[in-house]
KEGUTOR-9461 format. One record per atom (N, C-alpha, C): x, y, z; residue in three letters. Coordinates in pm, whole numbers, plus 50000, padded with zeros to 5 digits. Example, Ala and Ser with C-alpha at 12.3 -4.5 7.8 and 13.67 -1.06 7.14 Angstrom:
<pts>
513194943150780Ala512304955050780Ala513204967050780Ala512854977550708Ser513674989450714Ser512905000350787Ser
</pts>
This chain:
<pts>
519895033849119Unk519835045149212Unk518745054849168Unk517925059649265Unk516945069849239Unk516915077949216Unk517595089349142Unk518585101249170Unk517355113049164Unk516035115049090Unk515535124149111Unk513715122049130Unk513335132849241Unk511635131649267Unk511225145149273Unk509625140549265Unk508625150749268Unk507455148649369Unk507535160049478Unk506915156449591Unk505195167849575Unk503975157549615Unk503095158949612Unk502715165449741Unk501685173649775Unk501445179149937Unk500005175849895Unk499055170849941Unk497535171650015Unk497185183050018Unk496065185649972Unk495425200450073Unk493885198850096Unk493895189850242Unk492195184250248Unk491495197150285Unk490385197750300Unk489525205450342Unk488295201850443Unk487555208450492Unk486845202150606Unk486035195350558Unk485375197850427Unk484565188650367Unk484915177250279Unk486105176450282Unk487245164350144Unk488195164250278Unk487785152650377Unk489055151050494Unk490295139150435Unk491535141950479Unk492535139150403Unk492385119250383Unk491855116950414Unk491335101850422Unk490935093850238Unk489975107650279Unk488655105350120Unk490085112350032Unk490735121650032Unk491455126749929Unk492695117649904Unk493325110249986Unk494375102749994Unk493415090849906Unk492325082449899Unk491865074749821Unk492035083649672Unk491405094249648Unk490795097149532Unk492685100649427Unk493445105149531Unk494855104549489Unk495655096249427Unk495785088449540Unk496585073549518Unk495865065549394Unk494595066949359Unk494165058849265Unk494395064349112Unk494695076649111Unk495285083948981Unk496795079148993Unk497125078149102Unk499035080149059Unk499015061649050Unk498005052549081Unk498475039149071Unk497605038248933Unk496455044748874Unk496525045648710Unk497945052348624Unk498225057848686Unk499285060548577Unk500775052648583Unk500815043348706Unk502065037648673Unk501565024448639Unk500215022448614Unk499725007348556Unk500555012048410Unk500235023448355Unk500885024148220Unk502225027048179Unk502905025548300Unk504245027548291Unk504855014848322Unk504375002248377Unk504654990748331Unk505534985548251Unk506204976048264Unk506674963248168Unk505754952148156Unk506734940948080Unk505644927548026Unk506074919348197Unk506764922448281Unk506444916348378Unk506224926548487Unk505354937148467Unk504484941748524Unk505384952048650Unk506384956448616Unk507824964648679Unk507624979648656Unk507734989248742Unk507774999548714Unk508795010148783Unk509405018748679Unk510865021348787Unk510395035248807Unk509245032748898Unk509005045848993Unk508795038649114Unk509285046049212Unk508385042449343Unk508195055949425Unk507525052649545Unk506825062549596Unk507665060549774Unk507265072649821Unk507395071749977Unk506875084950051Unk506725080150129Unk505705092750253Unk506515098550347Unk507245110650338Unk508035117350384Unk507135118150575Unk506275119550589Unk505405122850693Unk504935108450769Unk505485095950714Unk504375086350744Unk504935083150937Unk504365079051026Unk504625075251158Unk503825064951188Unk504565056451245Unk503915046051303Unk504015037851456Unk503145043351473Unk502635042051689Unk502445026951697Unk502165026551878Unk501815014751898Unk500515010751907Unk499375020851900Unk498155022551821Unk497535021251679Unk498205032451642Unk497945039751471Unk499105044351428Unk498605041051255Unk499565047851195Unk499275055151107Unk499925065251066Unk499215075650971Unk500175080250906Unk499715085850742Unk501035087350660Unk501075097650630Unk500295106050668Unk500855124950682Unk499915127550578Unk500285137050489Unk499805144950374Unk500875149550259Unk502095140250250Unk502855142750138Unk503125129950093Unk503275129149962Unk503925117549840Unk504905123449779Unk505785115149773Unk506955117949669Unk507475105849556Unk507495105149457Unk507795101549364Unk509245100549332Unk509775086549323Unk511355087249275Unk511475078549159Unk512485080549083Unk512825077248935Unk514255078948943Unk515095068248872Unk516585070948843Unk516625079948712Unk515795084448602Unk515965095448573Unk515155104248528Unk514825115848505Unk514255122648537Unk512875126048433Unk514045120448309Unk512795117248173Unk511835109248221Unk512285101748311Unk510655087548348Unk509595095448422Unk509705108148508Unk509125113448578Unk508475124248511Unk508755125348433Unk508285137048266Unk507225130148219Unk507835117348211Unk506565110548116Unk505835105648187Unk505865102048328Unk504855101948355Unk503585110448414Unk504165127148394Unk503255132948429Unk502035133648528Unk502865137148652Unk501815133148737Unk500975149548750Unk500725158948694Unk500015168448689Unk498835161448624Unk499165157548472Unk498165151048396Unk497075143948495Unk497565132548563Unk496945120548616Unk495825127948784Unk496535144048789Unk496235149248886Unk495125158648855Unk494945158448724Unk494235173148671Unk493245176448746Unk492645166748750Unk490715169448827Unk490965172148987Unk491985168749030Unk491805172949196Unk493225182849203Unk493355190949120Unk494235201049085Unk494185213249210Unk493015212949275Unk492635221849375Unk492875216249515Unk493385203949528Unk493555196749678Unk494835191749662Unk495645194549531Unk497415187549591Unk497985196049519Unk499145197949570Unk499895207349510Unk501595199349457Unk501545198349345Unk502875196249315Unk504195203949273Unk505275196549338Unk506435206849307Unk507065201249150Unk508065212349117Unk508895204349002Unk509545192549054Unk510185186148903Unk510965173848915Unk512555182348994Unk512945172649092Unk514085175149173Unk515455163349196Unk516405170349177Unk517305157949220Unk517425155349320Unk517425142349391Unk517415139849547Unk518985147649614Unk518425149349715Unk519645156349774Unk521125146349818Unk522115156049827Unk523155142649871Unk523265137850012Unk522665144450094Unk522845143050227Unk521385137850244Unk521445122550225Unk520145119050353Unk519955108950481Unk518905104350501Unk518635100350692Unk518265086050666Unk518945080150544Unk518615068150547Unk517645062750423Unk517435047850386Unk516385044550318Unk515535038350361Unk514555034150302Unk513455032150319Unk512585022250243Unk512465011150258Unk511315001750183Unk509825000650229Unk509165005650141Unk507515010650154Unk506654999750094Unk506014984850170Unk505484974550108Unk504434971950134Unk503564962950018Unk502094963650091Unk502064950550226Unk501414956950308Unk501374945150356Unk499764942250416Unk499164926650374Unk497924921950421Unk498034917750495Unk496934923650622Unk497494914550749Unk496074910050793Unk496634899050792Unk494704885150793Unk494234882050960Unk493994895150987Unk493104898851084Unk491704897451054Unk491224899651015Unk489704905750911Unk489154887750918Unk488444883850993Unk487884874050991Unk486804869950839Unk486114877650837Unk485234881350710Unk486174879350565Unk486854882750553Unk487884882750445Unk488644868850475Unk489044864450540Unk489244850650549Unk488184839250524Unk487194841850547Unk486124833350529Unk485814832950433Unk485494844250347Unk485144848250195Unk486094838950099Unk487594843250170Unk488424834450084Unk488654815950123Unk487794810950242Unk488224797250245Unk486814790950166Unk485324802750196Unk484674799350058Unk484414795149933Unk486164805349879Unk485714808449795Unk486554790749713Unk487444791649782Unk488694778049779Unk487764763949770Unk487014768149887Unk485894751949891Unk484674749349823Unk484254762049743Unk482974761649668Unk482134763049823Unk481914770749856Unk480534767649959Unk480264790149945Unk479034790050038Unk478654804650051Unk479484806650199Unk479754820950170Unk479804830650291Unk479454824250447Unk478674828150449Unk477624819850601Unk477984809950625Unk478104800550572Unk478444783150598Unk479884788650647Unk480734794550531Unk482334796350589Unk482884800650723Unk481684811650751Unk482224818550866Unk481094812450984Unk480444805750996Unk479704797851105Unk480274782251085Unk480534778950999Unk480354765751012Unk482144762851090Unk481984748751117Unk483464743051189Unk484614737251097Unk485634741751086Unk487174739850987Unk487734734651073Unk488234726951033Unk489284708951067Unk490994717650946Unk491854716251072Unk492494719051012Unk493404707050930Unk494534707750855Unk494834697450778Unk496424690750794Unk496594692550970Unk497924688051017Unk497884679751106Unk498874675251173Unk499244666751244Unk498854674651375Unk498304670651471Unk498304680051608Unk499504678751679Unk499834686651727Unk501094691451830Unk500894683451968Unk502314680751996Unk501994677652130Unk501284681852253Unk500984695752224Unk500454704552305Unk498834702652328Unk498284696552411Unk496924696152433Unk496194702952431Unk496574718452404Unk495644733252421Unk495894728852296Unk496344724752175Unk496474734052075Unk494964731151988Unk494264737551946Unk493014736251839Unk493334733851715Unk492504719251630Unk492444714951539Unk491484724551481Unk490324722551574Unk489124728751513Unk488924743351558Unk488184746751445Unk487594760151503Unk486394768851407Unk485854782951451Unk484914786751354Unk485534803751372Unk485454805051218Unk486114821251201Unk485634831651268Unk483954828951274Unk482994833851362Unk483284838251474Unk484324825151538Unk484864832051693Unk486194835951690Unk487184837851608Unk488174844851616Unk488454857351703Unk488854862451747Unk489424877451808Unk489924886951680Unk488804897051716Unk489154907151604Unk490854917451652Unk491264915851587Unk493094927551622Unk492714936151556Unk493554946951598Unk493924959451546Unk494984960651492Unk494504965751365Unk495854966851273Unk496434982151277Unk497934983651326Unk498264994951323Unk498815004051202Unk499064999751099Unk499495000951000Unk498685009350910Unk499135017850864Unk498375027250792Unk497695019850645Unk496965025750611Unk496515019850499Unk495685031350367Unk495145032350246Unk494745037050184Unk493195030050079Unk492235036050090Unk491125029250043Unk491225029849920Unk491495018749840Unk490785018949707Unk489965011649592Unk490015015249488Unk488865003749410Unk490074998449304Unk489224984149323Unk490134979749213Unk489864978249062Unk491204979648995Unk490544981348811Unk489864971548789Unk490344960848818Unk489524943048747Unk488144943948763Unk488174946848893Unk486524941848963Unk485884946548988Unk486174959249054Unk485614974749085Unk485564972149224Unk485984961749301Unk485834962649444Unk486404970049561Unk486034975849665Unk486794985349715Unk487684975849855Unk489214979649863Unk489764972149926Unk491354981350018Unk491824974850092Unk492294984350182Unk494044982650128Unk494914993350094Unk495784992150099Unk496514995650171Unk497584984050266Unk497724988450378Unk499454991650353Unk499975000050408Unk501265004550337Unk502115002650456Unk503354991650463Unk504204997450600Unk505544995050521Unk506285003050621Unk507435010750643Unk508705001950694Unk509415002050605Unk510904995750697Unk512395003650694Unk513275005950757Unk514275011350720Unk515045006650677Unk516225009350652Unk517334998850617Unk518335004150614Unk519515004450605Unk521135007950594Unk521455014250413Unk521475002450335Unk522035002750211Unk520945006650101Unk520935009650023Unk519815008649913Unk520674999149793Unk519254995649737Unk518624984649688Unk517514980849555Unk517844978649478Unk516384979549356Unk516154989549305Unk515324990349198Unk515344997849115Unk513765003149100Unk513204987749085Unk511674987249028Unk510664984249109Unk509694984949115Unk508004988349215Unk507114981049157Unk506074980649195Unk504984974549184Unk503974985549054Unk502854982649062Unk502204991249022Unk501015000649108Unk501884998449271Unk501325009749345Unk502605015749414Unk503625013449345Unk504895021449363Unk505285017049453Unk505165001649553Unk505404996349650Unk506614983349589Unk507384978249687Unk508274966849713Unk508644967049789Unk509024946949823Unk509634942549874Unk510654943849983Unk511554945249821Unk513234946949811Unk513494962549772Unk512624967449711Unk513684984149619Unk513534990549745Unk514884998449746Unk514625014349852Unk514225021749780Unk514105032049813Unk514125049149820Unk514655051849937Unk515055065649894Unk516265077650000Unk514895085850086Unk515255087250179Unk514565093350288Unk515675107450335Unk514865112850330Unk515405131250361Unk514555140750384Unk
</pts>
């Protein structure tokens, strides 16, 4: 059970729009729970977006983070002022708090990739087959099944002509430690009845764990 958090507020400005500050954020609070880790890579914080909404367009996750921990020493040590110091002037944090007893439900906050992105598919059937970029996404892929009874259905095809979708799902830009590459984290939202789990990822995301929504 999560019993206590510490909620973060945004404060973009016209020149730092909450976009660029939500990157430069999230990448301090997912350095500091890389070090709050276990040996299988578990961390019993997670996060959730009191503000987040999601349309049949867009989705957008407001301008607050909150931080939950089952106790309150974990949220001490991890010091998210510390991890915040340098953008000390664009978020404002409250003290550590016990969650309230009355709330509106939970909430599981997971990453989710959604393989729209033609380019990023190609890169990766590249990268699988040894060939370059260009060849992947022009050239023709044979797929590796049985065909369906269905006479429309396509064996073949080129990524090239795919239909680009729109992903509605909010997401957060960032770089990654390994590689330094910049990549989209896309965050969605589920509700649920019961809560559940304990432990997160090391962008404060899962699966399976809730957090309390209030």
């Amino acid at each position: 059970m999560l019993n206590f958090y510490q909620e973060l507020k945004l404060l973009p400005e016209e020149e730092i729009p909450i976009h660029f500050l939500w990157s430069k954020v999230y990448q301090q609070i997912h350095l500091g729970l890389v070090e709050m880790q276990d040996d299988q890579g578990r961390v019993p914080m997670g996060v959730a977006f009191p503000e987040y909404v999601q349309g049949d367009k867009y989705g957008v996750l407001g301008g607050k983070l909150r931080l939950f921990a089952e106790h309150e020493a974990t949220l001490s040590q991890f010091n998210a002022s510390h991890w915040l110091a340098r953008l000390s002037d664009y978020v404002h944090c409250t003290s550590i708090r016990p969650v309230p007893e009355k709330l509106s439900g939970y909430a599981i906050y997971q990453r989710e990739q959604p393989k729209t992105n033609k380019v990023r598919l190609a890169r990766r059937y590249a990268k699988r087959h040894g060939m370059d970029l260009a060849t992947a996404l022009s050239g023709e892929i044979s797929l590796t099944v049985e065909p369906p009874s269905n006479k429309d259905y396509k064996t073949q095809f080129r990524y090239c002509d795919m239909p680009q979708k729109t992903v509605t799902t909010p997401f957060i830009r960032l770089q990654s430690l390994s590689g330094g590459q910049t990549f989209c984290l896309w965050i969605k939202k589920t509700m649920v009845a019961e809560p559940s789990g304990a432990t997160f990822s090391r962008y404060g995301l899962s699966t399976v764990s809730t957090v309390p929504e209030f």
